[in-house]
N, C-alpha and C positions, 0 to 999 in steps of 0.2 A: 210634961210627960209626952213621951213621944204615940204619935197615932202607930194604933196597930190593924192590921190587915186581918179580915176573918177568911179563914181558909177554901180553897172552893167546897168542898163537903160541908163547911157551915159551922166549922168547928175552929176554936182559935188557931194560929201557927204559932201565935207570938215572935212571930218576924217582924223585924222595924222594918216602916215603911221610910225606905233611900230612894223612892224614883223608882220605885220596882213594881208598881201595882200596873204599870202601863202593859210591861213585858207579861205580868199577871196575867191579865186579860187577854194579849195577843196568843199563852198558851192555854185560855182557861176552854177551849175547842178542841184539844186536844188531847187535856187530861183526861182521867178516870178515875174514881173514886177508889177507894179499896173496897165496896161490898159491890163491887162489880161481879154479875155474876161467871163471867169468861175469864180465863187468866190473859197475861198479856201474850200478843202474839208476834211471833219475831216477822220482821219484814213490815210494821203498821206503815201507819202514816206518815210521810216525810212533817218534819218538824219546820219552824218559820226558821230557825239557823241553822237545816240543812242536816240534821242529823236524823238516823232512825231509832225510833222508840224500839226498846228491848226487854224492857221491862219497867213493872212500877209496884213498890207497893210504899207501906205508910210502918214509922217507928209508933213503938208504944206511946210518948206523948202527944204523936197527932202528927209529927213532922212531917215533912214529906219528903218524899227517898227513891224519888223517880231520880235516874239516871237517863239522861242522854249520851248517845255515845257518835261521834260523825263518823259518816260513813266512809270507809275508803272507798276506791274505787276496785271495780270485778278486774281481777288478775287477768291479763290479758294472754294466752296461748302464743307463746314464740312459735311464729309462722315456719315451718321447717324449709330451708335453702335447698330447693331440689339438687340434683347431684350434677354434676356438667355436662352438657352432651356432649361425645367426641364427635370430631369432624366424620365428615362423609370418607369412608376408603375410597381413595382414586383408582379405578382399575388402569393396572401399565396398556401405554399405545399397543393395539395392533401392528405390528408387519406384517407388510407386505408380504406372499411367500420369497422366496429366491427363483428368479428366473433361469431358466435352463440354455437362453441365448448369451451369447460372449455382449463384453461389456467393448463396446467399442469407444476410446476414448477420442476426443476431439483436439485436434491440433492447433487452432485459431489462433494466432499474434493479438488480440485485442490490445490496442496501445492505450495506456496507463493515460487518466486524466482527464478532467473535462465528462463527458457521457460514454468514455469509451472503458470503465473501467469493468475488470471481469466480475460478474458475478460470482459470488462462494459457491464451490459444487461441493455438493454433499456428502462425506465420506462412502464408499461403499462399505456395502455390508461384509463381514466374515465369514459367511455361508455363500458367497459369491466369488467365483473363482474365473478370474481373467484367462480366457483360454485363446487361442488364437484359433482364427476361423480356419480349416482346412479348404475352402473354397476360393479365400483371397493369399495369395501370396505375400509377405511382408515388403516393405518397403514399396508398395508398390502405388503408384501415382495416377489419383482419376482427375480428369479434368483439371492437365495441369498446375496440382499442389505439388507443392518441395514435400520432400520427404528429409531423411537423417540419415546420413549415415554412420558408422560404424563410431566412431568417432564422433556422433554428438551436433555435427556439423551437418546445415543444412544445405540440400544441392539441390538445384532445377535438374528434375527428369528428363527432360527438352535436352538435357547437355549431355553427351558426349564427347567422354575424355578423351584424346588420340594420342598417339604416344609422342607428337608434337609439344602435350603441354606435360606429359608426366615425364619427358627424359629431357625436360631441357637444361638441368642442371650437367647434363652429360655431355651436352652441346659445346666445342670449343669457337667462341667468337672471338676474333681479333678485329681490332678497329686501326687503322694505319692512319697517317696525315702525312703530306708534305707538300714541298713544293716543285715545283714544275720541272728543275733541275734535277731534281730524284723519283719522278715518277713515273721512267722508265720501267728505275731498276725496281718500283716497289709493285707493277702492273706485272710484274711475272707470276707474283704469287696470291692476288688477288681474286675474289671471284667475281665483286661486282667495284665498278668503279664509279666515283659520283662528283662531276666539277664541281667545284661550291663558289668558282668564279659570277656564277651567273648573281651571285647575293651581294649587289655592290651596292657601298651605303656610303654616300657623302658626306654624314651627317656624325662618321667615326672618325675625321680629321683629326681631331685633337687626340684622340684615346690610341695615335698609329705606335706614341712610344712603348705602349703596351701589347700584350701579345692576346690572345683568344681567351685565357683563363680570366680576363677580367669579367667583373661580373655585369658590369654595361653594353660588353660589347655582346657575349650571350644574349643578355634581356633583347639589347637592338634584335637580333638573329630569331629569337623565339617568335619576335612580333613584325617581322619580314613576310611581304604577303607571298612568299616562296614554301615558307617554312612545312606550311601545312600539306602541300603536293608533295614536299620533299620525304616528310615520313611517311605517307601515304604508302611512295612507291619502295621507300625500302622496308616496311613492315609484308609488303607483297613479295617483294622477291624474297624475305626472307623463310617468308612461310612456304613455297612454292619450294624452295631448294630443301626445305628438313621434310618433304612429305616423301623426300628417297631415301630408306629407313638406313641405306648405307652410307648417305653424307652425315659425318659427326661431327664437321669443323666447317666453319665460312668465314672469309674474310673478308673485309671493307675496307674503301680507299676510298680515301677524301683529299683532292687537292685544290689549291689556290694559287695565286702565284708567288707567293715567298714561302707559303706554308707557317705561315704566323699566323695567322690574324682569323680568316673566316673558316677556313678551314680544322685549325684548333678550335675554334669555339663548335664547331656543326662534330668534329668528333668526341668531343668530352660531352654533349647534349646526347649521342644516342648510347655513348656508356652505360648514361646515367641512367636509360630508359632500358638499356638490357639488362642489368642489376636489378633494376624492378621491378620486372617481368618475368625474375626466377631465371636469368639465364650466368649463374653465379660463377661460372669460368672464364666471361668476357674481361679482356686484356685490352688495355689502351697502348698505344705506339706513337709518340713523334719523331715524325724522322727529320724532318730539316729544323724542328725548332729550337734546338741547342739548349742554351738553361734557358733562354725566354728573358721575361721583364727582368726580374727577380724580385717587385716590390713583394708587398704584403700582399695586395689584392689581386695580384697573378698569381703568386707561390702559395699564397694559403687560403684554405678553403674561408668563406663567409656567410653570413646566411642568406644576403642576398642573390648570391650565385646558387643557393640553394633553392629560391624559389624562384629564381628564370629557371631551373632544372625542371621544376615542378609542373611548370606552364608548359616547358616543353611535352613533358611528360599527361600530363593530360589532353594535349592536342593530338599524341600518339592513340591515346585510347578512348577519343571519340569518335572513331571509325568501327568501334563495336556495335 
């Protein structure tokens, strides 16, 4: 017969005892009889497995008919997500007012590159109105800066056009050559005359089958320590005879003694140098030289002939 447990009020339960009289005892601190005189009260004692007493009472036979019940946990209040703050409003920049003085703009070449490059300048304003000063004149040059002219093109103030350099398209130049047996008849109509005997070169032996167009016998001619005297003096006479507003025509004469050789080459070099100087009416002449070589390198242009032209031509206009 199995043992039985006496109740804790002292009265039987008739519950077998399975191992349970231990658990018994762990709750018998806890219980309460039914002739208790307080009813149960919510919230008692926490219990050994954690639950809260709620009530107790006892069935007709004695049983006992306490409920435990675990506790949840207190419902915890969703914390409410404040709302976003917006950004701070930016107040718009200040401007500056508009100045009532003209904007004077700056003309500087800054050359590109390296630390010379321009700084960005900063759009002007819409309420600012570029006026021109009435106390300074346009165009007008302090402290020798170039200005613009009409046209976009920049001129040194310092210069002064004469009507030397604005009508020389108007200018008739003729250039003559020949040789000694014709330079009688060609000194009649001449204004300046220039022996180009004194330009003798040993050293054009071989090149004698050829005539002045070739382009070695130039280059020789260019780099003749004569050459430089020579346009020297005729860039002076010629400036001297166009400052008499009624000479519109000049002519040159250039002789040697066949009129082959140095003297063709010394007048095909200042052609070349009137053509480039704007003087776009000058006319070349030979007179005694007949057809000449005939090769190629007499008869047709090259480009080497074009840069003894060149050399010429800047030895002319290092005298500025």
């Amino acid at each position: 017969m199995p043992r039985r447990c006496v109740g804790l009020c002292g009265s039987r339960a008739g519950v077998p005892l399975w191992g349970a009289c231990s658990l018994l005892r762990a709750l018998e601190s806890q219980l309460v009889c039914p002739g208790a005189s307080s009813p149960p009260q919510e919230g008692g004692p926490l219990s050994p497995l954690g639950g809260v007493r709620v009530g107790e009472w006892r069935f007709m036979n004695g049983g006992q008919a306490n409920h435990w019940k675990r506790a949840s946990p207190a419902p915890v209040a969703p914390v409410p997500t404040p709302p976003p703050v917006p950004p701070p409003l930016r107040s718009p920049p200040v401007r500056p007012p508009p100045s009532s003085a003209p904007v004077k703009r700056s003309r500087s070449r800054s050359p590109r590159g390296g630390d010379g490059l321009a700084s960005p300048v900063p759009p002007p304003d819409d309420d600012v109105i570029d006026e021109a000063d009435p106390a300074e004149p346009e165009n007008e040059a302090e402290n020798g800066d170039e200005v613009e002219n009409d046209h976009g093109m920049e001129e040194d103030p310092n210069h002064k056009d004469t009507d030397l350099q604005m009508d020389r398209r108007e200018v008739q130049v003729d250039v003559l050559t020949c040789g000694l047996r014709d330079r009688e008849k060609c000194e009649e109509e001449a204004h300046f005359v220039v022996d180009m005997r004194s330009f003798y070169d040993p050293g054009c032996g071989p090149l004698k089958r050829h005539d002045g167009r070739h382009n070695e016998i130039i280059r020789r001619m260019v780099h003749h320590h004569l050459f430089t005297d020579l346009v020297s003096d005729l860039r002076t006479q010629l400036e001297e005879h166009l400052e008499d507003q009624s000479n519109r025509s000049v002519k040159f004469l250039l002789f040697c003694k066949s009129g082959r050789h140095r003297s063709v080459a010394a007048g095909g070099l200042l052609h070349y140098i009137l053509l480039s100087e704007g003087y776009s009416s000058a006319e070349l002449h030979h007179v005694s030289l007949g057809d000449g070589c005939g090769c190629d390198l007499c008869s047709k242009p090259s480009a080497q002939r074009c840069l003894a032209c060149e050399e010429g031509l800047r030895k002319w206009r290092s005298e500025d």
